[in-house]
C-alpha positions as CSV (number, residue, x, y, z in Angstrom):
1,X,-31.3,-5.7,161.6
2,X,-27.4,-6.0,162.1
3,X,-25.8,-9.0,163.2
4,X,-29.4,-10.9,163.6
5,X,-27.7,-14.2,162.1
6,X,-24.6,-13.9,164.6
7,X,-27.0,-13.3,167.2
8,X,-29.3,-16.3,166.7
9,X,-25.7,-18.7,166.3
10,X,-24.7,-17.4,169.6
11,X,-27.9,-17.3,171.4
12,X,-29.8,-20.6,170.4
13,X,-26.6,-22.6,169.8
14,X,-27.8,-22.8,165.9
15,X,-25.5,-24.3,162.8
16,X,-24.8,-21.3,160.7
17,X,-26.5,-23.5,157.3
18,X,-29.5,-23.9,160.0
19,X,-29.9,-20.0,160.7
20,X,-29.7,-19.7,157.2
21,X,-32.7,-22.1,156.1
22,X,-34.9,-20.5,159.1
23,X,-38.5,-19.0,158.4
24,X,-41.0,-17.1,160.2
25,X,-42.9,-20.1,160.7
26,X,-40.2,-21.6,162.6
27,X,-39.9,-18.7,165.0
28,X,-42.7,-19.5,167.9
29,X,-42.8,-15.8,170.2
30,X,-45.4,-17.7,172.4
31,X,-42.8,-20.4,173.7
32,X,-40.1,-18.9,172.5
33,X,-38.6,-21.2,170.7
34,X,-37.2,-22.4,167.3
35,X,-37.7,-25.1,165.5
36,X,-34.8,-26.1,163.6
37,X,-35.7,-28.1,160.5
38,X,-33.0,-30.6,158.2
39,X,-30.3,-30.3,160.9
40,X,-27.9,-32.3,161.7
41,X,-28.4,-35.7,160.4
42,X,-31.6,-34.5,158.6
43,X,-33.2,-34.0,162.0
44,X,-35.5,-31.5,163.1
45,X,-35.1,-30.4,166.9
46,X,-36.0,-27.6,169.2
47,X,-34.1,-24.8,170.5
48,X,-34.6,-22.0,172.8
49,X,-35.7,-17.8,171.7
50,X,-33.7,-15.9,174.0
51,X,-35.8,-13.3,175.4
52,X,-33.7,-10.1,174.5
53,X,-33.6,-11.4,170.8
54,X,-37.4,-12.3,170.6
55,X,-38.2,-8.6,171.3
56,X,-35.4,-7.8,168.9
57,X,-37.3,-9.6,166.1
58,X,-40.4,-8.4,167.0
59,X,-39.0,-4.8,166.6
60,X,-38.0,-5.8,163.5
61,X,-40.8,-7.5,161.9
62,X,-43.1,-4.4,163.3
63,X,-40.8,-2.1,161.5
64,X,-40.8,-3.5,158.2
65,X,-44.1,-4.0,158.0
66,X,-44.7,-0.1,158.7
67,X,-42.3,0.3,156.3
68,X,-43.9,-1.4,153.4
69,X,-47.0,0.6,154.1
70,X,-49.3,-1.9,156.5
71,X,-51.4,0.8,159.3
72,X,-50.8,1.3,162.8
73,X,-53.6,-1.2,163.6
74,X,-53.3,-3.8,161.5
75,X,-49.7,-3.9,162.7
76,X,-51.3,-3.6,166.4
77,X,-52.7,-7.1,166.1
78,X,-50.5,-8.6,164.4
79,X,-48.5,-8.5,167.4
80,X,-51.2,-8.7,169.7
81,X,-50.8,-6.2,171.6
82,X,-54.0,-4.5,173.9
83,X,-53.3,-0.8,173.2
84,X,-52.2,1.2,170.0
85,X,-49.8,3.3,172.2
86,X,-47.5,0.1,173.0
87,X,-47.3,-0.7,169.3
88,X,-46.7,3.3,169.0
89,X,-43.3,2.5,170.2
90,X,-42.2,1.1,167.2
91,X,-42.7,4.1,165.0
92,X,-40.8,6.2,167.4
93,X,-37.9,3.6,167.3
């Protein structure tokens, strides 16, 4: 995905070394937000997920996990999505 690192500095107010230490386990699509971990003062805090780039990384992360080979389904609850045809949308994309 291009420009998903300047994207997250400009949209959660992130320190570039910050962005760069992030993990999927950080990233919560439920209350969109991010937990930052080590930051600043080796303190972990909170920041917002802003909408646009929440669906942006879920794009992604249904992508490359079609990509590698995972089925339609499997990538279906993953996201949690009710119908196949919604997560349909990513193969087309």
């Amino acid at each position: 995905m291009r420009g998903l690192t300047a994207r997250l500095l400009y949209g959660t107010g992130m320190r570039l070394l910050e962005c760069l230490r992030l993990r999927v386990k950080d990233v919560d699509f439920g209350y969109r937000q991010i937990l930052v971990r080590d930051g600043k003062g080796q303190k972990d805090r909170i920041t917002m997920l802003p909408e646009k780039l929440a669906q942006a990384l879920r794009h992604s992360f249904a992508t490359h996990l079609l990509l590698a080979g995972y089925d339609i389904r499997t990538v279906q609850e993953l996201l949690g999505h009710a119908d196949v045809s919604t997560t349909m949308i990513t193969r087309t994309c």
